[in-house]
C-alpha distance (Angstrom), angle and dihedral (degrees) to the residues before:
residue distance angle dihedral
X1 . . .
X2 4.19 . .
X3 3.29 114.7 .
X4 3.68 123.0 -30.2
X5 3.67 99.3 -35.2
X6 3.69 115.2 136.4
X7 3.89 142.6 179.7
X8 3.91 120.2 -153.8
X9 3.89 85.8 -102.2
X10 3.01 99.9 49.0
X11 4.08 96.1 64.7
X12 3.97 94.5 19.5
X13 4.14 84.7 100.7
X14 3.54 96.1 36.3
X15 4.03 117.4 90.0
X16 4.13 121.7 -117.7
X17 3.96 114.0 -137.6
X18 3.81 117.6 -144.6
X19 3.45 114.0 -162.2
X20 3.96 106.6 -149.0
X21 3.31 130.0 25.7
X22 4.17 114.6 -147.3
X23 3.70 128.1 105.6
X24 3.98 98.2 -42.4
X25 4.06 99.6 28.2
X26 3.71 90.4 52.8
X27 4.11 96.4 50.8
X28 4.09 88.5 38.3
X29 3.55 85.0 62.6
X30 4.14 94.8 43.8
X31 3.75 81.4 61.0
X32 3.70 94.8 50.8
X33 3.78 93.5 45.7
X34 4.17 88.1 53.1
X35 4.09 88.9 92.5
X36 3.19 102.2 55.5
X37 3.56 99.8 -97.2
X38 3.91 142.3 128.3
X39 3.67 114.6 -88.8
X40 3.78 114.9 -179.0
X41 4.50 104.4 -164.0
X42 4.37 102.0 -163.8
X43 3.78 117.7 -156.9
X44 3.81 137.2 156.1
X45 3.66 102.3 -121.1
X46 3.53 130.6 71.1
X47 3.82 93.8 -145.7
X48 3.15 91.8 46.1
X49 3.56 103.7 59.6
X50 4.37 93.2 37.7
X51 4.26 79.2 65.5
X52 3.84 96.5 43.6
X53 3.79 90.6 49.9
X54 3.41 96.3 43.8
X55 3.75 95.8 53.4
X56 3.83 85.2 49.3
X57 3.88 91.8 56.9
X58 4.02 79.9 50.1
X59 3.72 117.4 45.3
X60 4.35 89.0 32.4
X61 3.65 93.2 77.1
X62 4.70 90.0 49.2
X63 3.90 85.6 45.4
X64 4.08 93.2 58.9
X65 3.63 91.5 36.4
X66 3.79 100.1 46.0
X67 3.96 88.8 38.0
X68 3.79 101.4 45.8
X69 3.75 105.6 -141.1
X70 3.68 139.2 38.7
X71 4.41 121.6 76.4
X72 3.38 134.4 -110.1
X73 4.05 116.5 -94.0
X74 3.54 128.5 175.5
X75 4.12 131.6 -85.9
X76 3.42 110.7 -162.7
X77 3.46 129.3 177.6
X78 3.98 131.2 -123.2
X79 3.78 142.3 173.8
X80 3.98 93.8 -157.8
X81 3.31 122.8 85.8
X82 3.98 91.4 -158.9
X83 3.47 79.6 47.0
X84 3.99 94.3 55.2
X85 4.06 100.6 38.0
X86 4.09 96.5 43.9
X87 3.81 98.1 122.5
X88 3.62 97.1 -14.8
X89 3.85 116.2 142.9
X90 3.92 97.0 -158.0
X91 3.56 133.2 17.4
X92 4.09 127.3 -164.2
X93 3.24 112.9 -152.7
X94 4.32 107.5 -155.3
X95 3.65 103.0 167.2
X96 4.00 125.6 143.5
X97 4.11 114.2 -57.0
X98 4.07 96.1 -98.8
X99 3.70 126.4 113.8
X100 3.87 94.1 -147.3
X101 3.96 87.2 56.6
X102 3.76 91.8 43.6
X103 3.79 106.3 40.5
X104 3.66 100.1 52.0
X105 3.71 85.1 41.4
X106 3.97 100.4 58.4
X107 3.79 75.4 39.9
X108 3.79 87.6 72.7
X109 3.78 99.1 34.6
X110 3.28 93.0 58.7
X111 3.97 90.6 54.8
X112 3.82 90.2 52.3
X113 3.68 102.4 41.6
X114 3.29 136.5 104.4
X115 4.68 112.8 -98.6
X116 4.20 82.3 -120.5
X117 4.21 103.3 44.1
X118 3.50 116.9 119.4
X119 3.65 110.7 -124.1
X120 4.20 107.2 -136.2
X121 4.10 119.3 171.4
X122 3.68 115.0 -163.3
X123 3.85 92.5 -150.4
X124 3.91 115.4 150.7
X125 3.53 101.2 -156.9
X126 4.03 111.8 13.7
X127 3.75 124.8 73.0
X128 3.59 119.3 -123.9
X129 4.28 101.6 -115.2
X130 3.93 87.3 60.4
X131 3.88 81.7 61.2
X132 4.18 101.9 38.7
X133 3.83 94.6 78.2
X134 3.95 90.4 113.3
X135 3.80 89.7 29.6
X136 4.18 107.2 106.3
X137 3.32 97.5 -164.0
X138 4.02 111.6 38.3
X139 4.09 95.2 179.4
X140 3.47 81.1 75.9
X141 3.81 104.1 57.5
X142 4.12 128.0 78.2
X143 3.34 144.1 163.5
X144 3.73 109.8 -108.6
X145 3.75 113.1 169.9
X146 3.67 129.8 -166.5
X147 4.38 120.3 -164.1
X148 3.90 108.8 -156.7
X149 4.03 114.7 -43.5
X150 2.80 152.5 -141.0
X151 4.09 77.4 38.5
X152 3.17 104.0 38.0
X153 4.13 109.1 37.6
X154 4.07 112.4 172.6
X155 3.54 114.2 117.6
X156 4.06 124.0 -163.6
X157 3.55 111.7 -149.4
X158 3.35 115.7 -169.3
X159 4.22 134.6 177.4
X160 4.15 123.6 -111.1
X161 3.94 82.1 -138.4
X162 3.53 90.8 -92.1
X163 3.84 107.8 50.6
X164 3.66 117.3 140.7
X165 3.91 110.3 -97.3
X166 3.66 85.5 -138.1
X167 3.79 102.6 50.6
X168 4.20 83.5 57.5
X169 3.34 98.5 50.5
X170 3.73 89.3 50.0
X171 3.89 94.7 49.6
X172 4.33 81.1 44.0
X173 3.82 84.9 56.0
X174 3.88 110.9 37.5
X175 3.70 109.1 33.4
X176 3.87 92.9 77.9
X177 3.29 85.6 71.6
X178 3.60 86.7 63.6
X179 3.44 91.5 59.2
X180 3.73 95.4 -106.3
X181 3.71 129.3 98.7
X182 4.31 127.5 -136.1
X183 3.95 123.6 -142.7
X184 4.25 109.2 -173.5
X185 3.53 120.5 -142.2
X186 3.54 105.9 -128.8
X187 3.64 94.0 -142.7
X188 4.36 137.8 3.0
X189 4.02 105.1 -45.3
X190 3.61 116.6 -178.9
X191 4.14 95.0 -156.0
X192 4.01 84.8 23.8
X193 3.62 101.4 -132.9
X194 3.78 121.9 -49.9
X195 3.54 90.7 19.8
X196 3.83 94.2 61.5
X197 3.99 86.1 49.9
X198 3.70 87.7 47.6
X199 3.71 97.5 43.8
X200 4.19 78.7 57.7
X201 4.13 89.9 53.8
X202 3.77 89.5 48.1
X203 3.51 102.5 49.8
X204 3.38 101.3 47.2
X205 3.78 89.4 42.4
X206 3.76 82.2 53.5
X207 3.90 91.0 51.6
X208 3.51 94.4 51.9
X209 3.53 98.1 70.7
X210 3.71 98.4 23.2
X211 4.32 75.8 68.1
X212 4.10 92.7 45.8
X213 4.04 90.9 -109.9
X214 3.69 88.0 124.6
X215 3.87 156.8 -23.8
X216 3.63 124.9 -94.2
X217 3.75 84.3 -116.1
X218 3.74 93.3 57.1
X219 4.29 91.0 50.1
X220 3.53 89.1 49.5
X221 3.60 98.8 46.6
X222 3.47 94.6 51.7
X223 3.93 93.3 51.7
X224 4.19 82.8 47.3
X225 4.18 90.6 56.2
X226 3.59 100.7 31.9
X227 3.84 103.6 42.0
X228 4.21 105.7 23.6
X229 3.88 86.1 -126.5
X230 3.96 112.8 144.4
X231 3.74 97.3 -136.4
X232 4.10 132.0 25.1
X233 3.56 131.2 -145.8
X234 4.20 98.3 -75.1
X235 4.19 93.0 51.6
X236 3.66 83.5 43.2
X237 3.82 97.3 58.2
X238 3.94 89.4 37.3
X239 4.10 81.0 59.0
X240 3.87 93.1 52.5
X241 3.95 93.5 30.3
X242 3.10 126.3 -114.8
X243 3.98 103.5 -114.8
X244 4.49 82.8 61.5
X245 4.16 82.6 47.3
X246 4.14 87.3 52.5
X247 3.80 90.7 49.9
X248 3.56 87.3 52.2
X249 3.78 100.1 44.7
X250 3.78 89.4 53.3
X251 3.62 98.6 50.0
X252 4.08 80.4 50.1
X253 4.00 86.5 56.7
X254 3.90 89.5 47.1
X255 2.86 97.9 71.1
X256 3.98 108.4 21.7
X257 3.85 94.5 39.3
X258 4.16 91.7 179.4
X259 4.01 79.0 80.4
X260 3.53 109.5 126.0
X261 3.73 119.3 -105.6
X262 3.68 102.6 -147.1
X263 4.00 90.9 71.2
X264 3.77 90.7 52.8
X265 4.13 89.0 45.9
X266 4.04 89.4 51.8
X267 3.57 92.1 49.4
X268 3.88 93.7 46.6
X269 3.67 93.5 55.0
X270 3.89 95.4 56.5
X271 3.72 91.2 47.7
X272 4.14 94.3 49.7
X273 3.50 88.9 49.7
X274 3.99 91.6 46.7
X275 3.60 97.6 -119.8
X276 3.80 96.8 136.9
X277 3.73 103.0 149.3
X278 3.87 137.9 -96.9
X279 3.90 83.9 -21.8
X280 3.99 84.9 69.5
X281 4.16 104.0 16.6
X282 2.72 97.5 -115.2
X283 4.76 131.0 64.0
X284 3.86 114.6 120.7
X285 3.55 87.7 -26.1
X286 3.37 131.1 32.7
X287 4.00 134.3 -125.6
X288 3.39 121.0 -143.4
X289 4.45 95.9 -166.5
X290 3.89 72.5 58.5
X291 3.89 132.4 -159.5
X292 4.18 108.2 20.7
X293 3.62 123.5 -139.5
C-alpha cells in the first residue's frame, strides 16, 4: 500500500491507539471498538483508565444495539505508549488543549509508531501544524475532531497544510464504518466547522448571563422548546467541563482579541472554585451522583 491509502480491510485487524483517556478519549475509543476490533485507550492514571474501560464495557453493547450493525471489539487500557501504537494503524491523540502538553507528546508518538500510522489529533480548537514541530513526517498528521459520541457522531477532519491527500480520503472513506461520519474543512478553520458556529452559540449564551439577561436555565430551556434538542448550551459545557471550555475560549481570544472578556471572566470563576461540571458535580448545574469517572 503507497502512502497512507487504506481500505476498511485493510486496517479492520489492525488496532487504533487513543492517546488520552477522559470524557472524549474514552468514547473515541467506544467507537473504534464498535467493529470488532482491538482498541488500545493510553492514560497516566491508573484510576483513570479502570473508569474509561469500564464505561467502554458499558455503553459498547447500546452503541451496536441502537446503531444496528458493526461487532463488539475490545478497549483495553494501557499506560505505554509503545504499548498503545504497536501495530496500530491510527492513533487519536485527545489530551488537554495546551501546546506544551501536545507538542512534546506527538513528539513521542511519532518515535513509537508504526512508518504507515495515520497521525489524527482530537484538538477542538488548535490546528494540527502548530502541533507537528517534533512530527518528522507532517503528511502524516491531521486534525480529526470528534464532538460527544456515541450521541453525537460528525467528525471534522481537517489537513496540517501538508497532510497526505490520500490519508484523508481514506479517513473520508472508512470511518463510517465506525459509525461516525467526517466533514473536511476546505481550508485552515480555527473552530473547524460546526465548532466555530458553536463556539458563536456558546459565547453569546455565555454573555447573556454573565450581563444578568438570563439564567443558564432560561438559555437552555429555550433551545429545549424551540429546537427539540435534549440539552442546550449550559448542560452541554457542564458535559465537556467547563475548565476544557476556558482553554478553548482563550485560544478563541488569541487569536480574535475583540472577544469579549466577560465570557472568559464567567468561565474563570467556575473553574477557580472547581465547579467544572458532571466531572466534579457540580458546573452550572449541579449533580447530586457527583464527580463521574
Amino acid at each position: 500500500m503507497a502512502g497512507f491509502t487504506y481500505s476498511f480491510e485493510d486496517v479492520r485487524n489492525r488496532p487504533v491507539a487513543v492517546i488520552g483517556a477522559g470524557t472524549l478519549g474514552r468514547r473515541i475509543a467506544v467507537m473504534f471498538a464498535s467493529r470488532g476490533g482491538t482498541v488500545r485507550l493510553a492514560g497516566r492514571r491508573a484510576e483513570q483508565l479502570a473508569a474509561a474501560t469500564q464505561y467502554a464495557s458499558e455503553a459498547l453493547p447500546k452503541v451496536l444495539q441502537d446503531r444496528g450493525f458493526g461487532e463488539a471489539g475490545t478497549v483495553t487500557g494501557v499506560t505505554s505508549l509503545e504499548e498503545a501504537l504497536a501495530g496500530a494503524w491510527l492513533v487519536v491523540e485527545s489530551v488537554p488543549e495546551r501546546l506544551d502538553v501536545k507538542i512534546p507528546l506527538w513528539g513521542r508518538i511519532d518515535e513509537a509508531a508504526p512508518a504507515n500510522t495515520i497521525f489524527a489529533t482530537n484538538s477542538s480548537s488548535y490546528p494540527s501544524r502548530l502541533m507537528a514541530e517534533q512530527v518528522r513526517d507532517k503528511t502524516r498528521l491531521c486534525n480529526m475532531h470528534f464532538y460527544m459520541p456515541p450521541e453525537i457522531n460528525a467528525v471534522d477532519l481537517m489537513s496540517d497544510g501538508e497532510t497526505d491527500r490520500g490519508l484523508l480520503d481514506t479517513l473520508l472513506a472508512v470511518l463510517p464504518e465506525f459509525g461516525v461520519y467526517p466533514f473536511e474543512a476546505r481550508r485552515e478553520s480555527t473552530g473547524f466547522i460546526f465548532n466555530r458556529i458553536w463556539a458563536a452559540i456558546k459565547r453569546e449564551s455565555l454573555a447573556v448571563v454573565a450581563e444578568g439577561v438570563a439564567r443558564p436555565e432560561d438559555v437552555d430551556g429555550m433551545f429545549k422548546v424551540n429546537w427539540g434538542v435534549p440539552a442546550g448550551p449550559f448542560q452541554m459545557m457542564d458535559l465537556v467541563g467547563l475548565d476544557v471550555v476556558l482553554d478553548i475560549e482563550n485560544h478563541y481570544a488569541q487569536e480574535f482579541p475583540h472577544l469579549p472578556r466577560n465570557v472568559r471572566e464567567l468561565l474563570q470563576a467556575f473553574v477557580d472554585a472547581g465547579k467544572l461540571g458532571v466531572k466534579t458535580g457540580e458546573g452550572f448545574y449541579k449533580y447530586p451522583s457527583g464527580p463521574s469517572g
